[in-house]
BAZA-193543 format. One record per residue (C-alpha): y, x, z; chain; residue number from 1; residue in one letter. Coordinates in steps of 0.5 Angstrom, whole numbers, plus 2048, in hexadecimal, padded with zeros to 3 digits. Each point is the difference from the previous one (the first is absolute). Example, Ala and Ser with C-alpha at 12.3 -4.5 7.8 and 13.67 -1.06 7.14 Angstrom:
<rs>
  yy  xx  zz chain resi resn
 7F7 819 810     A    1    a
 807 802 7FE     A    2    s
</rs>
This chain:
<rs>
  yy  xx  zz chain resi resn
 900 876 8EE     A    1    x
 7FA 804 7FD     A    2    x
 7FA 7FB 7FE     A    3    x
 7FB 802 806     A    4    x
 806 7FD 805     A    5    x
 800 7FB 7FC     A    6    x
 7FA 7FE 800     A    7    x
 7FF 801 808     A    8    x
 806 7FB 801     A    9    x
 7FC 7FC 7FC     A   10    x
 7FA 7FF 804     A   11    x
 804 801 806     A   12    x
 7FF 807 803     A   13    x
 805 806 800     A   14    x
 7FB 806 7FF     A   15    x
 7FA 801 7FD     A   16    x
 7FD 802 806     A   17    x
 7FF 7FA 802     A   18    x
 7FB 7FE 7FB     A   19    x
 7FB 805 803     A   20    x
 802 7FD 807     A   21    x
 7F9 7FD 802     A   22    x
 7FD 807 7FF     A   23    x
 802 804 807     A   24    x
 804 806 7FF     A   25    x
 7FC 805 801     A   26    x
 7FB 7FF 7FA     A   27    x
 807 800 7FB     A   28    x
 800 805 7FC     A   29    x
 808 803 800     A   30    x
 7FF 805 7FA     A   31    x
 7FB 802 7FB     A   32    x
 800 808 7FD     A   33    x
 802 7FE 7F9     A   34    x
 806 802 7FC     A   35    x
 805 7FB 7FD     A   36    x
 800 7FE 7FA     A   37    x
 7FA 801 7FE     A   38    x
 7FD 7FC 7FA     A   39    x
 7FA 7FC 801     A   40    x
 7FB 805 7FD     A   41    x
 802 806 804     A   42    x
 800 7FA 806     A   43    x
 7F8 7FF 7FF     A   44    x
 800 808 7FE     A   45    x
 802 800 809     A   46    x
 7FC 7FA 801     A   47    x
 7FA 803 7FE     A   48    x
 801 807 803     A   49    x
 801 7FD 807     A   50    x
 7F9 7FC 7FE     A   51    x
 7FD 806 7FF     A   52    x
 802 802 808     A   53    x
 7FC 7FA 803     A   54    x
 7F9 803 803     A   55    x
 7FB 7FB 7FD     A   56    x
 801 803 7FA     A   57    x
 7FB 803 7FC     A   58    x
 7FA 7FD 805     A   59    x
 7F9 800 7FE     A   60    x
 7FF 7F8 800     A   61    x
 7F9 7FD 803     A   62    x
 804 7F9 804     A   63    x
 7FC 7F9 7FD     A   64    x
 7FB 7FB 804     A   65    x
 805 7FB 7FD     A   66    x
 805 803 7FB     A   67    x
 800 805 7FC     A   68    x
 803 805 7FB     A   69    x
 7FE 7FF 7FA     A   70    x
 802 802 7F9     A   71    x
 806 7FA 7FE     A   72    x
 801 800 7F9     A   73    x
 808 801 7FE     A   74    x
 800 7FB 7FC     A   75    x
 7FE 7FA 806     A   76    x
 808 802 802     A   77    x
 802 7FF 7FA     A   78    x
 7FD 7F9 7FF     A   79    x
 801 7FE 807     A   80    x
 807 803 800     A   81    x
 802 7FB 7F9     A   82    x
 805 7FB 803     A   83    x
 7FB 7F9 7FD     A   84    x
 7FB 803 805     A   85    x
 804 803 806     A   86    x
 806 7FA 802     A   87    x
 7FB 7FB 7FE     A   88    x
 7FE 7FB 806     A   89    x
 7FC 7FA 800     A   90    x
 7FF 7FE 7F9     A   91    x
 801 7F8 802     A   92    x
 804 7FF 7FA     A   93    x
 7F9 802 7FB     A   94    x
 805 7FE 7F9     A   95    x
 805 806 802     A   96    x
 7FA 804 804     A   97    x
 7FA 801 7FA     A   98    x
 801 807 800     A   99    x
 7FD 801 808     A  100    x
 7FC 7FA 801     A  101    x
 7FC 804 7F9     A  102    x
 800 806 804     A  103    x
 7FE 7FE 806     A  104    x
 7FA 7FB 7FC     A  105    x
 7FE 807 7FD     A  106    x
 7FF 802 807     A  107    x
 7FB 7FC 802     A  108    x
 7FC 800 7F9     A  109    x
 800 808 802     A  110    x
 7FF 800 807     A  111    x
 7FB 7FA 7FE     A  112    x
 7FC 804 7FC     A  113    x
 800 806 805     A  114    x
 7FE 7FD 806     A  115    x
 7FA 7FC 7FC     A  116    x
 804 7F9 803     A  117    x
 801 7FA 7FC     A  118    x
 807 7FF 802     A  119    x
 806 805 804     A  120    x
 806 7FD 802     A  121    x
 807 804 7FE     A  122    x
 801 804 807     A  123    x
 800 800 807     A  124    x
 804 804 806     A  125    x
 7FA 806 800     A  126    x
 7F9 801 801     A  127    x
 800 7FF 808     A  128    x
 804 7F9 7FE     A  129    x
 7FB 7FE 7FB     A  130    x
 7FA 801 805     A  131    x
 803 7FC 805     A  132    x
 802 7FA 7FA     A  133    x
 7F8 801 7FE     A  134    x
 7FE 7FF 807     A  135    x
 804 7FA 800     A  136    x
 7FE 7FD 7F9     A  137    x
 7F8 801 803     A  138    x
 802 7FC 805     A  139    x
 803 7FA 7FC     A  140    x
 7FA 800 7FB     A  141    x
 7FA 7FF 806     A  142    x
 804 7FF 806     A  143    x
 7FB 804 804     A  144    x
 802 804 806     A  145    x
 7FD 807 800     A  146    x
 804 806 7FC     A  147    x
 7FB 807 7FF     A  148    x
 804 806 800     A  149    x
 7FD 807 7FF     A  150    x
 800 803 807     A  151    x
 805 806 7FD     A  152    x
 805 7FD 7FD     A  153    x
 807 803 800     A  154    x
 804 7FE 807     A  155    x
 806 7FD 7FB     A  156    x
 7FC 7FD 7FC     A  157    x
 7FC 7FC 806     A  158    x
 807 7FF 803     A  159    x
 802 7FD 7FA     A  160    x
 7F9 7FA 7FF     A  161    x
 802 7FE 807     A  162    x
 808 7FF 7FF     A  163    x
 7FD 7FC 7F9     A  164    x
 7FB 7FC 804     A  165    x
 804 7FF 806     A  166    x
 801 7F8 803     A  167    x
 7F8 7FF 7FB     A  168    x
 7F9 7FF 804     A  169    x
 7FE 806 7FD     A  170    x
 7FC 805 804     A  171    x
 7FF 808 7FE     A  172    x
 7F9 804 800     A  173    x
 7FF 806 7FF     A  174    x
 7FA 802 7FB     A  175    x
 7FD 80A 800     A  176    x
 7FF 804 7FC     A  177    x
 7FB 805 800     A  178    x
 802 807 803     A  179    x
 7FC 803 7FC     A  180    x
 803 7FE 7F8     A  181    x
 806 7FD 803     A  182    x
 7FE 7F9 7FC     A  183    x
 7FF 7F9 803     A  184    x
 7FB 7FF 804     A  185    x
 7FD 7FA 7FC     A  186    x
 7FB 7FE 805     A  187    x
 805 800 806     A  188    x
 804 7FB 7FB     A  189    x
 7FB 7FC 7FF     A  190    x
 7FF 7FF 807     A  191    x
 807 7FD 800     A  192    x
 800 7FB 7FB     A  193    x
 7FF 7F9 802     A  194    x
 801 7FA 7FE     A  195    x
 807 7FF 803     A  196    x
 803 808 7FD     A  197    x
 806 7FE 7FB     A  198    x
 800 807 7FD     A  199    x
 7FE 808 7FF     A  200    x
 805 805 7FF     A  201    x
 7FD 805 7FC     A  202    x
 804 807 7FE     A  203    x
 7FE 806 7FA     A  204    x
 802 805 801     A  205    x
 800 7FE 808     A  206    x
 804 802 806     A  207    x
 7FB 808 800     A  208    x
 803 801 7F8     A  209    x
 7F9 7FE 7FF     A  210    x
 7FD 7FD 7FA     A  211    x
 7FB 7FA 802     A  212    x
 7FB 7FD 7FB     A  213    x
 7FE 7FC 806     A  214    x
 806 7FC 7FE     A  215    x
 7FB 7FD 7FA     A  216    x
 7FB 7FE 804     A  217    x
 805 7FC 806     A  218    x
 7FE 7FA 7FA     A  219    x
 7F9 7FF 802     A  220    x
 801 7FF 808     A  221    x
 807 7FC 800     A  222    x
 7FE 7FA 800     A  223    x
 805 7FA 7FF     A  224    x
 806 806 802     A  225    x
 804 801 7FC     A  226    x
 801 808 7FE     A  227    x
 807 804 7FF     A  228    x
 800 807 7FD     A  229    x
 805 804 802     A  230    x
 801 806 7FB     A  231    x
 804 805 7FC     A  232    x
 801 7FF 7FA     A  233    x
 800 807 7FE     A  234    x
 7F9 801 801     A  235    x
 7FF 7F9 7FC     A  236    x
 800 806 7F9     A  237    x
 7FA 802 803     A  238    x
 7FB 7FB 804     A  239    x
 7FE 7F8 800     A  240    x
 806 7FC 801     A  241    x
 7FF 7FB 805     A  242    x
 800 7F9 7FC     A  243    x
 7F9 803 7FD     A  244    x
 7FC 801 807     A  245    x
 803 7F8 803     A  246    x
 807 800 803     A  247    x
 803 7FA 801     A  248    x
 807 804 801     A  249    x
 802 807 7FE     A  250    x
 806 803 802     A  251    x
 803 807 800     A  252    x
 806 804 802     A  253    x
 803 801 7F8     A  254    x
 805 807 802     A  255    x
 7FC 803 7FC     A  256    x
 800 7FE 7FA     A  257    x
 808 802 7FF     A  258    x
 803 800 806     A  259    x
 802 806 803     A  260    x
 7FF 801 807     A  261    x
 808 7FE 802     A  262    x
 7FF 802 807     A  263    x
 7FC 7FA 801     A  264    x
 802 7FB 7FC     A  265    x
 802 7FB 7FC     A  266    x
 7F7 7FF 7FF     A  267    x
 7FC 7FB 7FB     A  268    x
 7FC 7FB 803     A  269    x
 7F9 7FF 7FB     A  270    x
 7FD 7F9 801     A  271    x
 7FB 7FD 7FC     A  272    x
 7FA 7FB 800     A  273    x
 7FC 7FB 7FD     A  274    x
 803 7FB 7FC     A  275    x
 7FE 7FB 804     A  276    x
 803 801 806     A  277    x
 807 801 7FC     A  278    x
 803 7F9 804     A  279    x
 7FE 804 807     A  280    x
 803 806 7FD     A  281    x
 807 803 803     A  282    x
 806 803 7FC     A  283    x
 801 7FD 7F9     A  284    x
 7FC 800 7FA     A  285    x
 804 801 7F9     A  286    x
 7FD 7FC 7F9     A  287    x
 800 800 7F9     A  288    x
 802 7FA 7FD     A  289    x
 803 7FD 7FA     A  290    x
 808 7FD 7FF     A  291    x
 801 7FB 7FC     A  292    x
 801 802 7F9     A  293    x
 7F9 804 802     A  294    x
 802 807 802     A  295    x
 7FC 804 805     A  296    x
 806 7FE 807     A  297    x
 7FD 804 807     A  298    x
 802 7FC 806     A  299    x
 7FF 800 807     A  300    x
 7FA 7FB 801     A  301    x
 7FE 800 807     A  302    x
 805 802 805     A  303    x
 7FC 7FF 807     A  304    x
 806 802 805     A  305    x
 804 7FB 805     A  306    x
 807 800 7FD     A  307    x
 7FC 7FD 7F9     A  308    x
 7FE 7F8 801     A  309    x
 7FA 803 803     A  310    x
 803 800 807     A  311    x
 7FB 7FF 805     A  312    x
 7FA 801 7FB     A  313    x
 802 806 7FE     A  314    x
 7FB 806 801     A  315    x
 805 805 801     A  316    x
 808 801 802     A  317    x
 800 807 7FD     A  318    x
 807 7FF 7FD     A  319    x
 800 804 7FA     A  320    x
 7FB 805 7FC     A  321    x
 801 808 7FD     A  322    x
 801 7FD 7FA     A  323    x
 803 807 7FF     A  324    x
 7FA 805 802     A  325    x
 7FB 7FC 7FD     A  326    x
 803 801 7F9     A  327    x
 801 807 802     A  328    x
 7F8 800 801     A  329    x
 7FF 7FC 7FA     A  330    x
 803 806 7FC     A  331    x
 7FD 804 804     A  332    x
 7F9 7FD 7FE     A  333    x
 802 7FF 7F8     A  334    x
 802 808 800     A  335    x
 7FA 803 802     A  336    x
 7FB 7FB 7FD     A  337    x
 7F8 7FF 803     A  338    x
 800 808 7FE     A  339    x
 806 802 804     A  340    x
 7FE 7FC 806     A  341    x
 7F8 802 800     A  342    x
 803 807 7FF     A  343    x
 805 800 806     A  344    x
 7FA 7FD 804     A  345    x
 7FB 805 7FE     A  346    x
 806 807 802     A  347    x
 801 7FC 807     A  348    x
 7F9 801 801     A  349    x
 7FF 807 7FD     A  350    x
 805 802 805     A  351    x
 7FD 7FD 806     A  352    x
 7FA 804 7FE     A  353    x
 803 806 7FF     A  354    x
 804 7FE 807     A  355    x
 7F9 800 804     A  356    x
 7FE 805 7FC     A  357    x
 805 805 802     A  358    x
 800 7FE 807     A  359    x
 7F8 800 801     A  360    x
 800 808 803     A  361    x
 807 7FF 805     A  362    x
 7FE 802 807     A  363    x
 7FF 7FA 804     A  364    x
 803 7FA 7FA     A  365    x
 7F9 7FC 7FE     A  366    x
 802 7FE 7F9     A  367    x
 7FC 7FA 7FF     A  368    x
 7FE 7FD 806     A  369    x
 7FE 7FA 7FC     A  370    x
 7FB 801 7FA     A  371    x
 804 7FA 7FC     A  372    x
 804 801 7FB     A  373    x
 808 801 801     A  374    x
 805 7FD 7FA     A  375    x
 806 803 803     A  376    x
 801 800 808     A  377    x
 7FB 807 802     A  378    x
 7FE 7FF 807     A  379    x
 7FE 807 803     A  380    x
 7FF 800 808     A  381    x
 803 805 804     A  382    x
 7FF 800 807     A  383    x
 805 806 803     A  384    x
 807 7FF 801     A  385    x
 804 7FB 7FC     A  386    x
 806 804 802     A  387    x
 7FD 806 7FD     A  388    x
 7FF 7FD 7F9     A  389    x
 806 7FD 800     A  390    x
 803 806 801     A  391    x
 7FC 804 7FB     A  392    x
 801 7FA 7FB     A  393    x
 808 800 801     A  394    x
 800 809 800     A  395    x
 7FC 7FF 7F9     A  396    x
 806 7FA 7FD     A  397    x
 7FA 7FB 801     A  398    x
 801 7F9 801     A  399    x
 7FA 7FD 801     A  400    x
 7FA 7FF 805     A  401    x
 801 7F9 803     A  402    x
 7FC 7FE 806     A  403    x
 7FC 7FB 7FF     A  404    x
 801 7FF 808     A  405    x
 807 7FE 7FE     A  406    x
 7FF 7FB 7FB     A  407    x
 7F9 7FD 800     A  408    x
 7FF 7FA 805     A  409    x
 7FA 802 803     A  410    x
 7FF 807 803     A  411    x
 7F9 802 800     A  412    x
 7FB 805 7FF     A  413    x
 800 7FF 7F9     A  414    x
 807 801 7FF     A  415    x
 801 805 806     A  416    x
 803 806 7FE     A  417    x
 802 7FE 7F9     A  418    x
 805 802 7FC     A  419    x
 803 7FE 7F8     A  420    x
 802 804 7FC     A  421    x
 801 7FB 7F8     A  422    x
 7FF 802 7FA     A  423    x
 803 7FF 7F9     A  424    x
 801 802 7F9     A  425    x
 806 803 802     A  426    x
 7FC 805 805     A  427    x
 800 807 7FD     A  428    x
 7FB 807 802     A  429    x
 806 803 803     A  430    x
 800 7FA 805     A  431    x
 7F9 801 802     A  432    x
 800 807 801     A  433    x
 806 7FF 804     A  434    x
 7FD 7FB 805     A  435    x
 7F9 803 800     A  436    x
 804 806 802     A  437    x
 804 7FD 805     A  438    x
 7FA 7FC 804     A  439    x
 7FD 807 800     A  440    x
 806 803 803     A  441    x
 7FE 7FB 806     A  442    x
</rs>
């Protein structure tokens, strides 16, 4: 008996077809084009070939509005990869976990120190859940009943607030932008706060791509509301971060810092806030403490969900952290430095400039159908045939051009005939000249 038919009696089946089972029949593969006996370089050799074959490779990437493909340092892999950090899980037991509770409390200290926040706890879900955890906590602090959203926030991310704050006396209102600069409109905002509003929501760079000095200014006519800034932490290399101009919470999507784009996740959830509203705060906070022979010891210090003895005081049931993401981004930030994030921040404008500019003189495209700045997402409006563009984009090995239509919650003038088209550090020349050459195709 060879020792694959001992193994299949072992586990009670005869052939080893029958572990693939549940996958129906016609997505088996029966056979590969490999030759036998082939040693594991010259495997990987004809994997890599095959790799080549696929269609998507070697296109000009223009996809972000929320994830992004950005420069990971090799040496994130390597660190994230090191067995301490990869099969750790929960550090309950704090005697054998020093090691990762110092890292995730580094984490806050860094991410502490680039939101302009007092405090950030060791993680969340992503950016989206994060936001529905804001909304959440605002409502714990005030117990007011009306939440502030911006009128074009992101389908998703509104359909994640309302999941979040199902079964809550919450109600959601809508606040404009000016169609002209693509900033909030502040005197319809102020039109909206009343005694009753638990929370505004405030996105830099907003759903348009836009960077909003208005977001400074929200402070002034909020009232007793408390203000949540939704914002990316990218563009914190370079502009006013949002404990500097009254955010209570401030939360952000992390996959950039670290993290590839991974086909949608695993994410990082960014969640800071004032000290004082640490007990209504969600997750878990971790602490420096010292041990009984006076040694500097790490330890979970608040551990709000309902598996603790919280139970039904709890301020969240998120059942577990990205502990391993958000140590990816702290290498991520101790790699690159206050330098190397204001340097990153400062191309990934540069390129959104240079993507308007290149665009300015395309035939039927407007590349800057609003005067307010772009950090990364580019709006250009195109009223002809969405069909056509995507087209020409697809000839021309593009991906890019994501219509506003798809993705913001309210279709209106301001956002009718737009489509995105991000930028980053990675973004080259060639990729500019390619889709200036493809929307002028159309």
């Amino acid at each position: 008996m060879t020792e694959v038919e001992e193994m299949l009696k072992f586990i009670g089946v005869d052939s080893d077809e029958r572990l693939f089972s549940d996958i129906p029949e016609r997505f088996r593969k029966k056979s590969m084009n490999i030759p036998l006996h082939l040693s594991e370089y010259e495997i990987l050799r004809e994997a890599e070939a095959i790799r080549r074959m696929n269609d998507t490779a070697g296109y000009h990437n223009f996809l972000g509005c929320g994830t992004y493909d950005r420069i990971v340092p090799a040496s994130v892999d390597s660190i994230i990869s090191r067995t301490e950090f990869l099969t750790s899980y929960t550090p309950y037991q704090a005697e054998i976990s020093q090691g990762v509770l110092q890292s995730l409390f580094e984490y806050q200290s860094v991410l502490s120190d680039l939101m302009g926040m007092d405090s950030t706890n060791s993680s969340m879900y992503d950016g989206y859940s994060s936001l529905g955890e804001a909304v959440r906590m605002a409502y714990r602090i005030n117990g007011k009943k009306k939440v502030l959203l911006p009128d074009h926030i992101y389908r998703s991310k509104l359909s994640v607030i309302m999941n979040y704050i199902a079964g809550l006396d919450l109600k959601i209102e809508f606040y404009n932008f000016d169609e002209k600069t693509g900033f909030i409109d502040l005197n319809d905002l102020q039109k909206r706060v009343d005694s009753d509003t638990c929370a505004i929501v405030v996105e830099n760079p907003n759903s348009l791509g836009i960077l909003d000095p208005n977001v400074t200014k929200v402070q002034d006519v909020k009232g007793s509301a408390l203000l949540i800034a939704y914002v990316d932490p990218i563009s914190l290399g370079i502009i006013t971060p949002p404990g500097t101009y009254g955010a209570d919470i401030a939360v952000a999507e992390g996959q950039q810092l670290g993290l590839h784009q991974n086909f949608g996740g695993p994410f990082l959830g960014i969640f800071s806030f004032r000290k004082e509203y640490a007990r209504r705060s969600p997750g878990r906070l971790i602490g420096r403490s010292v041990d009984h022979n006076g040694n500097v010891a790490y330890v979970m210090t608040l551990q709000t969900r309902e598996q603790h003895i919280r139970r039904e005081k709890a301020t969240s049931n998120i059942c577990t952290n990205q502990a391993l993401m958000a140590i990816a981004a702290l290498t991520y930030i101790s790699l690159l430095g206050s330098e190397g994030m204001h340097r990153v921040a400062s191309i990934t404008m540069r390129r959104s400039a240079e993507i308007r500019k290149a665009l300015s003189g395309v035939p039927g495209i407007d590349s800057s159908p609003f005067s307010g700045i772009p950090f990364s997402d580019v709006a250009v409006r195109y009223s002809g045939s969405r069909e056509k563009m995507q087209s020409s984009l697809k000839k021309n090995r593009i991906w890019g051009g994501i219509p506003a239509s798809d993705i913001i919650n309210h279709n209106d003038g301001v956002t009718r005939d737009i489509y995105f088209f991000s930028a980053t550090e990675k973004t080259s020349d060639e990729d500019i000249e390619a889709l200036r050459r493809a929307l002028e195709a159309i």
